[in-house]
C-alpha positions in Angstrom: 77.1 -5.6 9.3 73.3 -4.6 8.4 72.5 -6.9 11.7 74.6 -5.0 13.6 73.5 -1.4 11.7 69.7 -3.1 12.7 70.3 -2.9 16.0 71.9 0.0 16.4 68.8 2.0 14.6 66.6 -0.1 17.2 68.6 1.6 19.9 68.3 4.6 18.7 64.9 5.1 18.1 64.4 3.5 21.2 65.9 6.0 22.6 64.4 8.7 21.4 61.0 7.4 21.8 62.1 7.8 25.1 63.1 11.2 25.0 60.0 12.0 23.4 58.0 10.6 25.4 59.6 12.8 28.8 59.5 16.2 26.9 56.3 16.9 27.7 56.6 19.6 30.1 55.7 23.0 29.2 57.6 24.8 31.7 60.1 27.6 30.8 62.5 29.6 32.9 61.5 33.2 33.2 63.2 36.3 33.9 61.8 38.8 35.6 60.5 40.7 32.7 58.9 37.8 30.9 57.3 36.7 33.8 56.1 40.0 35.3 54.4 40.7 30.9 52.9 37.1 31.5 51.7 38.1 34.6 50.2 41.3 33.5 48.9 39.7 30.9 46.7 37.1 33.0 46.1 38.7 36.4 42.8 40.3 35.9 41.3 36.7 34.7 40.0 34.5 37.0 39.4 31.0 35.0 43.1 29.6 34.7 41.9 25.7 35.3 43.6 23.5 38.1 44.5 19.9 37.2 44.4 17.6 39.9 44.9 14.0 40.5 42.2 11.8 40.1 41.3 8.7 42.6 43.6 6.6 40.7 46.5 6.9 37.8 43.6 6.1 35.4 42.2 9.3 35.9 42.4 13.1 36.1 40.2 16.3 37.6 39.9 19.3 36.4 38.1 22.5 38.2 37.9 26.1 36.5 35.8 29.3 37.0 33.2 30.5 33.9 31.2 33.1 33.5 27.1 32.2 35.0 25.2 32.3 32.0 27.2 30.2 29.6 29.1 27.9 32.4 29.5 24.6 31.2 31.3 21.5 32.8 32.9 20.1 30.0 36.3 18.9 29.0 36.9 17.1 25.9 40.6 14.7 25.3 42.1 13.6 22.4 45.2 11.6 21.1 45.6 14.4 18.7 47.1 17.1 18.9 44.0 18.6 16.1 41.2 17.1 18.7 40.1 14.3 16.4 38.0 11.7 17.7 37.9 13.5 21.2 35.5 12.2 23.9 33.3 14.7 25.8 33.3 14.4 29.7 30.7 16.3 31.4 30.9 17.0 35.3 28.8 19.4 37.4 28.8 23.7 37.8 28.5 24.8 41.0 28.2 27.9 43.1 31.6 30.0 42.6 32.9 33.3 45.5 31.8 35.2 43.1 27.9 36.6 41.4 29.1 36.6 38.6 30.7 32.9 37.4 30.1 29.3 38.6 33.0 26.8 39.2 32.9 23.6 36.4 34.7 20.6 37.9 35.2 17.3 35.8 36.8 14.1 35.6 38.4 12.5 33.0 38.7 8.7 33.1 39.7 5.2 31.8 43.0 7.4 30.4 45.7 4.8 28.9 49.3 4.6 30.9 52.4 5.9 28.7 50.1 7.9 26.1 50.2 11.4 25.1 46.4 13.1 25.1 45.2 16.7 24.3 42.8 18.6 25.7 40.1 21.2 26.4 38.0 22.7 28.8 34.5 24.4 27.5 35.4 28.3 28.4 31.7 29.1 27.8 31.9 31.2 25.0 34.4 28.5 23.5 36.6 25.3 23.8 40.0 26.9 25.4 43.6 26.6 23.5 45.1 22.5 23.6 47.1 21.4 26.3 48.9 18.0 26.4 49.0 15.8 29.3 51.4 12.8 29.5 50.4 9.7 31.2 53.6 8.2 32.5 53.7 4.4 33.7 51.1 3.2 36.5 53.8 0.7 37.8 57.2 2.4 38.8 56.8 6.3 38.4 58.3 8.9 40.4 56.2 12.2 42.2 56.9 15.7 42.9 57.4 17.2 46.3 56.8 21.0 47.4 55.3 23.0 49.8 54.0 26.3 51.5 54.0 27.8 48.2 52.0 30.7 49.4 51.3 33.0 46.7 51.2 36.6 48.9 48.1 38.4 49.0 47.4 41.4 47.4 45.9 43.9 50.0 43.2 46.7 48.6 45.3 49.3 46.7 48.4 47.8 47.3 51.4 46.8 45.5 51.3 43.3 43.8 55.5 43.4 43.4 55.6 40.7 45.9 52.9 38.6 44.8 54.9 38.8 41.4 57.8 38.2 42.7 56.1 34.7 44.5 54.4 33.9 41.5 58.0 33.9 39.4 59.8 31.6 42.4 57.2 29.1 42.0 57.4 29.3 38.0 61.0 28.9 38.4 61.2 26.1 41.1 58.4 24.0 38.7 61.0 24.7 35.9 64.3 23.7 37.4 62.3 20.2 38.9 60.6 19.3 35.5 63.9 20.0 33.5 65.9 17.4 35.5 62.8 14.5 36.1 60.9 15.0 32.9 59.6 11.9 33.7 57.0 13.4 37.1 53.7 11.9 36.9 52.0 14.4 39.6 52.7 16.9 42.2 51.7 16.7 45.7 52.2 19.9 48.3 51.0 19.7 52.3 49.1 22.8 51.9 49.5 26.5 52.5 49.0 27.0 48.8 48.1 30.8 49.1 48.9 33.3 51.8 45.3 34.3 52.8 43.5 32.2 51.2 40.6 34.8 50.4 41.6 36.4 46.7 41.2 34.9 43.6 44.1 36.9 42.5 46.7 34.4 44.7 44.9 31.5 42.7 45.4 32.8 40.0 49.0 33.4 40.3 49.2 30.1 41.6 48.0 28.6 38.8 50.2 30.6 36.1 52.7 28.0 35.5 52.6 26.8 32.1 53.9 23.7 33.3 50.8 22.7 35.5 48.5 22.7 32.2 50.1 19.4 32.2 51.0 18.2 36.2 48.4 17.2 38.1 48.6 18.5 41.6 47.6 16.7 45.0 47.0 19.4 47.7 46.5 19.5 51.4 44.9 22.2 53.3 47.1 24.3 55.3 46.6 27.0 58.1 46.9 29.8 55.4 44.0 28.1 53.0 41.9 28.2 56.4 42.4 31.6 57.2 39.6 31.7 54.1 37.3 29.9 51.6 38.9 29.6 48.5 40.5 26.6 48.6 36.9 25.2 48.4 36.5 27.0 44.8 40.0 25.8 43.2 39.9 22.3 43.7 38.4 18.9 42.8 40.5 16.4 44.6 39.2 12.5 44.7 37.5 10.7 47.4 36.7 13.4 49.6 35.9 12.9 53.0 33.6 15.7 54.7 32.9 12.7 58.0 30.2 13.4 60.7 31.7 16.3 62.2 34.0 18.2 59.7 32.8 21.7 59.6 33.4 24.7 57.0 36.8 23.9 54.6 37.7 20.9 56.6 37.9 17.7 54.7 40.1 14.5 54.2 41.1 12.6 51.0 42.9 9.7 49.7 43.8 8.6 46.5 46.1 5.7 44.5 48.4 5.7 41.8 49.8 2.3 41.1 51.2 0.7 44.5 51.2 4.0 46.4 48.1 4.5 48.5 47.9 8.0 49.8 46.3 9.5 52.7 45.4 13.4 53.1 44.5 14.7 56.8 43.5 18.2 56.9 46.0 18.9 60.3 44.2 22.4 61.1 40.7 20.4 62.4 41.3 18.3 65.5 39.0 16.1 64.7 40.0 13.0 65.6 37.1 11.1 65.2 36.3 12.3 61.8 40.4 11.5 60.5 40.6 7.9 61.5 37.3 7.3 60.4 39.1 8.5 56.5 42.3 6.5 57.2 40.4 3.2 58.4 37.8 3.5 54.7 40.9 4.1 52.6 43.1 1.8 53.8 40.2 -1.3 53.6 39.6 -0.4 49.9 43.3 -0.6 49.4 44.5 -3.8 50.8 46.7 -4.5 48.2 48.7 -1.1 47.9 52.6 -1.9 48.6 53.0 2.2 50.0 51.1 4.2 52.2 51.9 7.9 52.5 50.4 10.2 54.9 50.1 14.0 54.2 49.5 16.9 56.9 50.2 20.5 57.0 52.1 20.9 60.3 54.9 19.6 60.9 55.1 17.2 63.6 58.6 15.7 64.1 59.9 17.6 60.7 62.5 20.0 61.0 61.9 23.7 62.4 59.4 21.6 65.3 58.3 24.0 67.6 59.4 22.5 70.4 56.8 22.5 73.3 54.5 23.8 71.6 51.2 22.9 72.7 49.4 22.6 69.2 52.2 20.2 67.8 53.5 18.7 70.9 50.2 17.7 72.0 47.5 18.2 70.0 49.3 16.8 66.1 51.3 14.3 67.7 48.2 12.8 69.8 45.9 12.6 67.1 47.7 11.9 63.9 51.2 10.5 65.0 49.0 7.0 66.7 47.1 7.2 63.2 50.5 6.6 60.8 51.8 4.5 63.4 48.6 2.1 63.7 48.5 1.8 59.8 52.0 1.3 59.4 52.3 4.2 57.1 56.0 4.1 55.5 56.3 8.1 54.7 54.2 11.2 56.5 54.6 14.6 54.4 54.7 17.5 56.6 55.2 21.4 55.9 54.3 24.3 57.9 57.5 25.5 59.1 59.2 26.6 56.1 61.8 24.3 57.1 63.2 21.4 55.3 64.4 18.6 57.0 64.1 14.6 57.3 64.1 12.3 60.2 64.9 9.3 61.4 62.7 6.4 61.8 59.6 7.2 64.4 57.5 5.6 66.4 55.7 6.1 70.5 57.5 10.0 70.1 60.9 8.3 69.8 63.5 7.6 67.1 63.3 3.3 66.9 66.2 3.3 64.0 69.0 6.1 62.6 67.9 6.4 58.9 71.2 7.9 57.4 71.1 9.9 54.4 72.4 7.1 50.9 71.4 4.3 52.5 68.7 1.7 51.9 67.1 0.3 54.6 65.1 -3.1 54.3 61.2 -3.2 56.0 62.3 -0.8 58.7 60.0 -0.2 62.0 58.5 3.1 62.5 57.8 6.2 59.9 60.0 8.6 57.8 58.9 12.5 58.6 59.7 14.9 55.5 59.2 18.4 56.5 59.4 20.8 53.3 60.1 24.6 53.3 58.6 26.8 51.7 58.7 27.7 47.9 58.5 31.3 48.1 58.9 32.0 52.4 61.7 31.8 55.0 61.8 29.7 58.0 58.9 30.3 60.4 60.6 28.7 63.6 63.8 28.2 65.0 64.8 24.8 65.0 67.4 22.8 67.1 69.8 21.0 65.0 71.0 18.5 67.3 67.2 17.9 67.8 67.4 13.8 67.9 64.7 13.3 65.8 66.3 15.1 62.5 68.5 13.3 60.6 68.6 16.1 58.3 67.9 19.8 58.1 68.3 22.2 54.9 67.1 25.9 55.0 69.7 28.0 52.6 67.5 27.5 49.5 63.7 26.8 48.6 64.1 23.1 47.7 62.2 19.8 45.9 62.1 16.5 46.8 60.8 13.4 44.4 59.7 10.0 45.0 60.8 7.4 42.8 58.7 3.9 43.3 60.4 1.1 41.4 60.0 -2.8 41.7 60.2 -3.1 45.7 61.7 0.4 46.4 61.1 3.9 47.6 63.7 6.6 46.8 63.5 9.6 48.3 65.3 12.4 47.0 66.0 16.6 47.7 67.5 18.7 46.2 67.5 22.6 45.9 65.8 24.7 43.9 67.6 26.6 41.9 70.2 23.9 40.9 69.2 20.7 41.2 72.4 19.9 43.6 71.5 16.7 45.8 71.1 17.6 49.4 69.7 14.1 51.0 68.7 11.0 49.9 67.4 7.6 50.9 65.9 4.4 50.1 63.3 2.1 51.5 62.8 -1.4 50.6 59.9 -3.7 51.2 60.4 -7.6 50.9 57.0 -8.4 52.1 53.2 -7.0 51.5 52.4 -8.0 55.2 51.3 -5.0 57.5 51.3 -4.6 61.5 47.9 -2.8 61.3 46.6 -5.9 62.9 49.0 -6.8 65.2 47.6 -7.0 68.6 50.0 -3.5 69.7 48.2 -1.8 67.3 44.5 -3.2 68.1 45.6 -2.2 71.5 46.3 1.3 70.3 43.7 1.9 68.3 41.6 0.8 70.9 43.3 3.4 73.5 42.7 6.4 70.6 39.2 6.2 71.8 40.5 8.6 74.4 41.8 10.6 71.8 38.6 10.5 69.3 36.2 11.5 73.1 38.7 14.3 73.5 39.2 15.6 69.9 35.8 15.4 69.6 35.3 18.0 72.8 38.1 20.1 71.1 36.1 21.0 67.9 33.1 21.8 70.1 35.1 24.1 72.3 36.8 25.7 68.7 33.1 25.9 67.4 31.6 28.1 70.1 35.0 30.1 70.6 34.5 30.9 67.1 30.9 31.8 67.2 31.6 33.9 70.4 35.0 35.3 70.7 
């Protein structure tokens, strides 16, 4: 009896160890009066902090505005909740939008898998209040999907009821996710994070979510972060690649967590040059990495497809669909079209294999598309239904999907956004580490992009002087 009362104790506190340790998420459900008096109550600040992913699961970003004269890039971590026995990182200030603040970015490092840690980032004046982040497991671990959250702008003298309106969607969509996968070790989005991407004020809307205190976030750059500069202020993502002709916001960057090596193309430069250049250097430092995930902003054969339409048909699909193909990329992360959708297995513009929703499919050929819709928008374009390369399309609700990497698989979930209900699902299993980037079709390809790098490379020269004279 007291062997058996033993192990039943074990279990117990096993169990809630677990639970403890997935309860980390600081992300309540709002109504529309609580979150318009949080709002309120932060909207005329401008040094909410962004936590982003750092260049592997060891490590973490942060990037915050401060005022000029006391600025400093400082953020101190703790495995106490009272700060004791924290260790100071220090990072760099620079130039902010703004006269009057500079932006602090640092990076916090050699962090321990499965620990709890507190922290603080130096406000200027002061160390701010303690936020928790959770370190999940750097072996199986599942991640957060969402996009074209685009956090409306407020126009001069107008009325911020839809930006705070966007602002609680987003809250809400972060709550309802976090609630039913507690156990998220980081958030990534294919861009369009703000509507304008010139205010401060979307930014800092953006960033309201209690819950991303403790999330770090992986974001692309979309058409609407183009249309300004702030994007540039916001963020301190890992291995950034500016490349020998990348001009203004345009950048690449890549980063690992565990087995998962991901790629990040910024899809509004046609560079072509520039993004293979970034695919080829982060893809020879990670050998080893058992996943490789491509993100862009535009969707290329993700639902809502503008069908003929010169700048995906052509211009995407030329330059980046040769580039997932030629590094045997398993998973390509689209947005753009506010449309959320799935497709089958892809490869030279065609579908090589039905990938049916619950199913698992063993080292398939070709790449799996995932086209998100927007967070707080409505569909952009029409789409075709019957359009062969879907094998799913969703578009009643704002939805989430999650990646779940464990031993040799990859589950792909979504689900929408205000209940959780499962909409599509499936699973892809590798049996081999062995990759086709070598193979002598894909030598033969990547020797035929040359075409595409000469002719990319005339596109952005072309964009340049349109945009200097027209």
């Amino acid at each position: 009896m007291k062997k058996f009362l033993a192990a039943i104790l074990s279990i117990v506190m096993i169990m809630s160890v677990g639970v403890v340790s997935f309860a980390n998420y600081n992300a309540p459900r709002l109504s529309e009066e609580e979150w318009e008096e949080y709002y309120m109550s932060l909207i005329s600040e401008n040094t909410l902090p962004t936590l982003n992913v750092g260049a592997d699961e060891t490590q973490v970003s942060l990037c915050w505005h401060a005022e000029k004269e006391t600025a400093k890039p400082q953020v101190r971590i703790s495995k106490n909740p009272d700060m004791s026995g924290a260790k100071v990182f220090n990072g760099e200030k620079t130039p902010a939008e703004n006269d009057e603040q500079l932006v602090c970015r640092v990076t916090v490092k050699n962090l321990e898998e499965n620990t709890s840690y507190y922290y603080q980032w130096n406000t200027g004046d002061a160390w701010s209040e303690v936020c928790s982040y959770e370190t999940k497991s750097f072996g199986n671990h599942k991640a957060l999907v969402a996009g074209d959250i685009q956090i409306t702008e407020i126009y001069d003298g107008g009325d911020d009821r839809v930006q705070i309106k966007d602002g609680l969607t987003w809250n809400n969509l972060l709550s309802e996710a976090l609630e039913k996968n507690p156990d998220i070790s980081y958030f990534v989005t294919p861009g369009d994070n703000t509507s304008s991407g010139c205010t401060a004020a979307e930014w800092q809307t953006l960033l309201m979510p209690k819950a991303l205190r403790s999330l770090p976030m992986a974001m692309a750059i979309g058409n609407h972060d183009k249309k300004g500069m702030m994007y540039n202020y916001y963020t301190n993502m890992p291995n950034e690649y500016y490349g020998k002709h990348f001009r203004g916001l345009d950048r690449d960057f890549w980063f690992r967590y565990g087995d998962v090596l991901y790629l990040f193309f910024d899809s509004t430069s046609g560079d072509a040059p520039d993004h293979i250049a970034m695919a080829k250097e982060a893809v020879k430092l990670n050998p080893d990495a058992k996943w490789r995930i491509g993100v862009v902003h535009h969707g290329i054969y993700g639902a809502g497809d503008a069908i003929g339409d010169l700048e995906t048909e052509l211009l995407l699909t030329t330059i980046f669909a040769p580039i997932f193909e030629t590094y045997d990329l398993d998973l390509v992360i689209t947005g753009h079209t506010h449309s959320q959708g799935r497709s089958h297995f892809m490869e030279n513009g065609k579908v090589v294999a039905n990938a049916e929703g619950g199913k698992t499919y063993t080292d398939p050929e070709g790449v799996v598309y995932l086209n998100s819709n927007s967070v707080t928008g409505t569909p952009v374009f029409d789409y075709e239904a019957e359009h062969l390369a879907y094998a799913y399309v969703e578009n009643e609700v704002p939805t989430y999907s999650t990646l779940e990497f464990e031993g040799n698989t990859m589950k792909l979930e979504t689900r929408r956004g205000d209940n959780s209900e499962l909409l599509d699902s499936i699973t892809i299993e590798r049996t081999t580490d062995e990759r086709n980037e070598n193979s002598l079709a894909n030598s033969l390809k990547r020797l035929l992009y040359k075409v595409v790098e000469f002719v990319g490379f005339v596109y952005t020269k072309i964009d340049t002087l349109i945009r200097m004279f027209g």
